[in-house]
C-alpha positions in Angstrom: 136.5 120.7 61.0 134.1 121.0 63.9 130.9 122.1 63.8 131.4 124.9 65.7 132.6 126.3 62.8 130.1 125.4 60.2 129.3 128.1 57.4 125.8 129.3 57.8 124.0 127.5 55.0 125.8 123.9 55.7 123.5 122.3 53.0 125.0 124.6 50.4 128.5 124.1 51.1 127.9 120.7 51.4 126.6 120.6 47.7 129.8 122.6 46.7 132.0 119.9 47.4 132.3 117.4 44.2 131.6 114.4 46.0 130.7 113.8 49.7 130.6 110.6 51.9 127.9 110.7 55.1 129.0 108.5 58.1 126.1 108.8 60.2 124.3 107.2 63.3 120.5 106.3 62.9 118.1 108.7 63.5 120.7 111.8 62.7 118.9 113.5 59.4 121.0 111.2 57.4 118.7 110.4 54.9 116.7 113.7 54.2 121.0 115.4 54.0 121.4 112.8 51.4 118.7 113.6 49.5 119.4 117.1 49.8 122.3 117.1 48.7 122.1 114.8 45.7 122.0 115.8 42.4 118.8 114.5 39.9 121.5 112.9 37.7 122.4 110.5 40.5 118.9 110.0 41.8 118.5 108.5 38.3 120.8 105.9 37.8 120.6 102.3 38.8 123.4 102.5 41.8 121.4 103.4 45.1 124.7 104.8 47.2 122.1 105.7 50.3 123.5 102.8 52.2 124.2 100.5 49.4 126.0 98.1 51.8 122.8 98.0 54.2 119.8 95.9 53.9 117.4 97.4 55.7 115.0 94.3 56.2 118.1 91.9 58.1 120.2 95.1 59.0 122.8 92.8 57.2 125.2 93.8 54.0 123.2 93.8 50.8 125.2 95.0 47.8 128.8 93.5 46.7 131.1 95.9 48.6 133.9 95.1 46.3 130.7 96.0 43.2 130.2 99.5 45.1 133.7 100.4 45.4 134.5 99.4 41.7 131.7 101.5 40.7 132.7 104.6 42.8 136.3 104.4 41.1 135.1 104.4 37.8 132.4 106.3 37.8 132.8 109.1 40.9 132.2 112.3 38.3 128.6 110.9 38.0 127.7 110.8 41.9 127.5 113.5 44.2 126.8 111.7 47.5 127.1 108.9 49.4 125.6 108.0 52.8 126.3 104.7 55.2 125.8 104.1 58.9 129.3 103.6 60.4 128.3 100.3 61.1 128.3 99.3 57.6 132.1 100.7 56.9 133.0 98.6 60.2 131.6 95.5 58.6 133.6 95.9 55.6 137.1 94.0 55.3 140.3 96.6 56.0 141.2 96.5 52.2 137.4 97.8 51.4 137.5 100.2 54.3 140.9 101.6 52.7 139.9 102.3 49.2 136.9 103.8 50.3 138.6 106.5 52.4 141.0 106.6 49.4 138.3 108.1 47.8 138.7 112.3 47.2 135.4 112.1 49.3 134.6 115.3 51.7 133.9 112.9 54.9 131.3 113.8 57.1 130.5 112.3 60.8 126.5 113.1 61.2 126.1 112.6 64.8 123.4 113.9 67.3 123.7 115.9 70.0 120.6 115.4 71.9 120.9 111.5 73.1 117.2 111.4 74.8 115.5 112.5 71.6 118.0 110.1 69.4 116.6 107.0 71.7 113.2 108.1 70.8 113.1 108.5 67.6 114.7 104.9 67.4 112.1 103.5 69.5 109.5 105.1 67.6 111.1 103.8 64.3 111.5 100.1 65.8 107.9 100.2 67.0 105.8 101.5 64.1 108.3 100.2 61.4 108.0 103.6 59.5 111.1 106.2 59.2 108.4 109.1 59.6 105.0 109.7 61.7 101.9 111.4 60.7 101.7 114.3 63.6 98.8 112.7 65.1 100.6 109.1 65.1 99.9 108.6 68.9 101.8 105.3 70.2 103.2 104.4 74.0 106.6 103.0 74.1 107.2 100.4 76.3 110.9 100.5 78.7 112.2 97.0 77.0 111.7 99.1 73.5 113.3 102.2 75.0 116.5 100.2 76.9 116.6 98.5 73.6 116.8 101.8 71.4 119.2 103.5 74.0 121.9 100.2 73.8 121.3 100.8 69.5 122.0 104.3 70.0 125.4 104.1 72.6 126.4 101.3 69.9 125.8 103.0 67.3 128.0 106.5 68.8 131.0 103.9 69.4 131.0 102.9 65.9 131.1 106.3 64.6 134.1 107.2 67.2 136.2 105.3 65.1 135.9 107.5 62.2 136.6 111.0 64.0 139.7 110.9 62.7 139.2 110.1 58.9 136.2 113.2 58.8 136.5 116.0 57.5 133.7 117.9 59.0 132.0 116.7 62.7 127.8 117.6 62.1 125.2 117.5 64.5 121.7 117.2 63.2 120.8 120.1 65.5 123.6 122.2 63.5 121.2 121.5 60.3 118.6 123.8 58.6 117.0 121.4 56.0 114.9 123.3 52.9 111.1 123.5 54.0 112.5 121.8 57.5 110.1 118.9 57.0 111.8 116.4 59.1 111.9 118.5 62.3 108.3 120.1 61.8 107.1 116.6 63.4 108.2 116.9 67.2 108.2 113.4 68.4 106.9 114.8 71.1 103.6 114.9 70.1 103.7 111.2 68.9 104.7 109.4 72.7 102.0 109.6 74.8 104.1 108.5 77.8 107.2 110.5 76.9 107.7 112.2 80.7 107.5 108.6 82.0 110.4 107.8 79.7 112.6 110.9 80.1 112.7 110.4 84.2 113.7 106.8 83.2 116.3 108.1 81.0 117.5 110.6 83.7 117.6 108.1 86.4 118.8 104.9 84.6 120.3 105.2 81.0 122.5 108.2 81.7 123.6 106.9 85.1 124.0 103.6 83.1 126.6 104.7 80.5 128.2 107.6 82.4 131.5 105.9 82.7 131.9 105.4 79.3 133.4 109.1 79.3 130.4 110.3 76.3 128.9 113.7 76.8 125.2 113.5 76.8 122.6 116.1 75.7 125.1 118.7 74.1 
């Protein structure tokens, strides 16, 4: 399913579903739709499936795959939701990546439309270390930081390409109204102060840069 045709309250039909499985790039929402979506009776238990195969200090696999999959097999009528940057189910060994698309998971891609924005948002991440930024969080973000973020975020598209296929809804984070809107209320705008320097950077070099790879930027 595209999102073109997404029902109007996504987060609702999304919770309708028995179990769902979130293959997302960084910066996409991921993490607030997870949350959303879960259920108190998973946010409970001792099995963290927000990325359980991610360690977010090294970037590196944490958790036993062959652990998580076992408990997802035995236990799937307890959990509502899992979420895991397609680089993580890349990592994993074909068996593993096979028995986790066995699953009777709804599959969805979480991608973002708007590539300049993504880039920030990584960059701003990568520079203050924090996932979120007080509105008046003022920092300048330097081109090596920026080129850095944009290469994350082209790698990071590739590795969810692979999965177009296996989804069963395609979501942009633009596509999605989150309860109270929190996560969008903070316009990173307001927290680069030399964001017009880096958007004529991004016009002039890091689109003309990846253009032949065939991608559509800024949907």
């Amino acid at each position: 399913m595209d999102s073109t045709f997404l029902p109007l309250r996504i987060i609702d039909y999304l919770k309708s579903k028995p179990f769902v499985h979130i293959i997302s790039e960084p910066r996409t929402g991921s993490s607030s739709l997870y949350l959303q979506i879960c259920h108190n009776d998973q946010l409970d238990s001792n099995v963290d499936l927000n990325e359980p195969f991610e360690n977010f200090e090294t970037g590196e696999i944490d958790l036993d795959p062959d652990t998580v999959i076992s408990y997802l097999e035995n236990n799937l009528d307890k959990c509502k939701v899992m979420k895991n940057h397609a680089k993580s189910i890349s990592e994993l060994n074909y068996e593993q990546q096979k028995k986790i698309f066995n699953l009777p998971a709804f599959n969805v891609l979480l991608t973002r439309n708007n590539w300049f924005e993504q880039i920030c948002s990584l960059a701003l991440s990568k520079s203050t270390g924090m996932f979120a930024y007080p509105h008046d969080h003022r920092v300048e973000i330097n081109i090596t930081e920026f080129q850095l973020a944009a290469f994350s975020v082209f790698k990071a598209k590739y590795e969810s390409s692979k999965y177009i296929n296996s989804a069963d809804l395609i979501l942009s984070y633009e596509n999605i109204i989150f309860e109270n809107n929190n996560n969008k209320q903070n316009n990173k705008h307001h927290n680069i102060i030399n964001l017009d320097d880096l958007y004529k950077y991004y016009l002039k070099t890091i689109k003309q840069s990846y253009n032949f790879t065939g991608y559509i930027f800024d949907k």
